[in-house]
C-alpha positions as CSV (number, residue, x, y, z in Angstrom):
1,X,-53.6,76.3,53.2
2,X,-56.7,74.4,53.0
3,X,-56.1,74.7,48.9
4,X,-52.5,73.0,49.4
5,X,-54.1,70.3,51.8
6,X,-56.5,69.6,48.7
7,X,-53.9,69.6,46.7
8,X,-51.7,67.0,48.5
9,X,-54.9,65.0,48.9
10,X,-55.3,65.1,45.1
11,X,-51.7,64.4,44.6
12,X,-51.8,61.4,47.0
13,X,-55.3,59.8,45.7
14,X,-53.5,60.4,42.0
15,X,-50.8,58.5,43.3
16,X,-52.4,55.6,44.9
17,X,-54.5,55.0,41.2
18,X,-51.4,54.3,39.6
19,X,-49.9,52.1,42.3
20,X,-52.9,49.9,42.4
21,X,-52.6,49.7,38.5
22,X,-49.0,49.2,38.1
23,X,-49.7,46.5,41.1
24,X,-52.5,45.1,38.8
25,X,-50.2,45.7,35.6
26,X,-47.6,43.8,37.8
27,X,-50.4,41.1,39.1
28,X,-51.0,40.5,35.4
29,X,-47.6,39.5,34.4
30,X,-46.7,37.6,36.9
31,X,-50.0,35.2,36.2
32,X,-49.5,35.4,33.1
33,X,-45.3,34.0,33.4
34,X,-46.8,31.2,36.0
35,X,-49.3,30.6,33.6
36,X,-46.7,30.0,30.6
37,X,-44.3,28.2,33.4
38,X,-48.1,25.8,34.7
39,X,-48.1,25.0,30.8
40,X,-44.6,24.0,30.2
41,X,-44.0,21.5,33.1
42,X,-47.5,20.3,32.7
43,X,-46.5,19.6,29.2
44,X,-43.1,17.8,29.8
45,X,-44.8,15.8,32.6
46,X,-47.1,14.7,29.8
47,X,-44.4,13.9,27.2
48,X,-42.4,12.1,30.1
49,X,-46.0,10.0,30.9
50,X,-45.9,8.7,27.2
51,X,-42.2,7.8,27.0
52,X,-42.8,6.3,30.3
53,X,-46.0,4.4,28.9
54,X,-44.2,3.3,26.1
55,X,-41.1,1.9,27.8
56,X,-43.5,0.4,30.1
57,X,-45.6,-0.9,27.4
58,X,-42.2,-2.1,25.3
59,X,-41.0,-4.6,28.4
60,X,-44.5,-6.2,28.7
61,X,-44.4,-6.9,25.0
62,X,-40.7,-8.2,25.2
63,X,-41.3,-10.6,28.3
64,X,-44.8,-11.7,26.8
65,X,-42.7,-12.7,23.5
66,X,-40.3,-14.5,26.2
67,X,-43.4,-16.4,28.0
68,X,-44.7,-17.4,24.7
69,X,-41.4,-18.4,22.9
70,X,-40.4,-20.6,26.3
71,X,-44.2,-22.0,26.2
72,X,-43.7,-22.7,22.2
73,X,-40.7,-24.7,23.3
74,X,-42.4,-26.8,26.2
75,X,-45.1,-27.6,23.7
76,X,-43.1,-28.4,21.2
77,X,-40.8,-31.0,23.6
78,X,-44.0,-32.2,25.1
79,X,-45.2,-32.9,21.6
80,X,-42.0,-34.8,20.2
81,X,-42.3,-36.8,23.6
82,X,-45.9,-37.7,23.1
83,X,-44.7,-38.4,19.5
84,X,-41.9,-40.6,20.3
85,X,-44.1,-43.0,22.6
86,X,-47.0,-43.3,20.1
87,X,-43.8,-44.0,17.7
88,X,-42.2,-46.7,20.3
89,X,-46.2,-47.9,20.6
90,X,-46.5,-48.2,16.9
91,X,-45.5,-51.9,16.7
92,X,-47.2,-52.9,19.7
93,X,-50.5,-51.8,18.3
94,X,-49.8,-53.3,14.8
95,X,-49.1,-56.8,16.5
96,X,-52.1,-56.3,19.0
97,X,-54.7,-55.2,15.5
98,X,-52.7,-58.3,13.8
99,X,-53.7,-60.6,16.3
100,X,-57.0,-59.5,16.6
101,X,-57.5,-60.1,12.8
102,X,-55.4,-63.4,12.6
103,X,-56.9,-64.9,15.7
């Protein structure tokens, strides 16, 4: 009786070693998939971040080259206006240097 008890005991201690290691086996695997899974979305949240970046990066450059082509234009009419009154001013000055030189 006492041998059987041992027995059992044996038996039962024999069995809780391979639980905890299939549990451990088990504990191993599934870190290991979470792992692989952690690596994946942490990758396609980087590749999303640079498309994003870009895109982001691609508008700023297009409404820069807006600003500056709408500020080449208001230079550009503010010059021909500027150009235009020295042009109307032209024979007024050459009259005014005339009659300075004439008397």
């Amino acid at each position: 009786m006492v041998g059987e008890s041992l027995e059992r005991i044996k038996k039962a201690e024999e069995n809780a070693k391979n639980q905890i290691m299939e549990a451990q086996s088990e504990s191993d695997r599934i870190l290991r998939i979470n792992r692989e899974r952690a690596e994946q979305i942490i990758e396609e949240a980087n590749k999303q971040a640079a498309e994003k970046t870009k895109f982001i990066i691609k508008k700023a450059e297009e409404e820069a080259a807006r600003a500056v082509a709408l500020l080449k234009e208001e230079n550009e009419m503010a010059r021909e206006a500027i150009r235009a009154k020295a042009e109307g001013n032209r024979s007024k000055a050459a009259s005014f240097i005339i009659g300075r030189i004439v008397g």
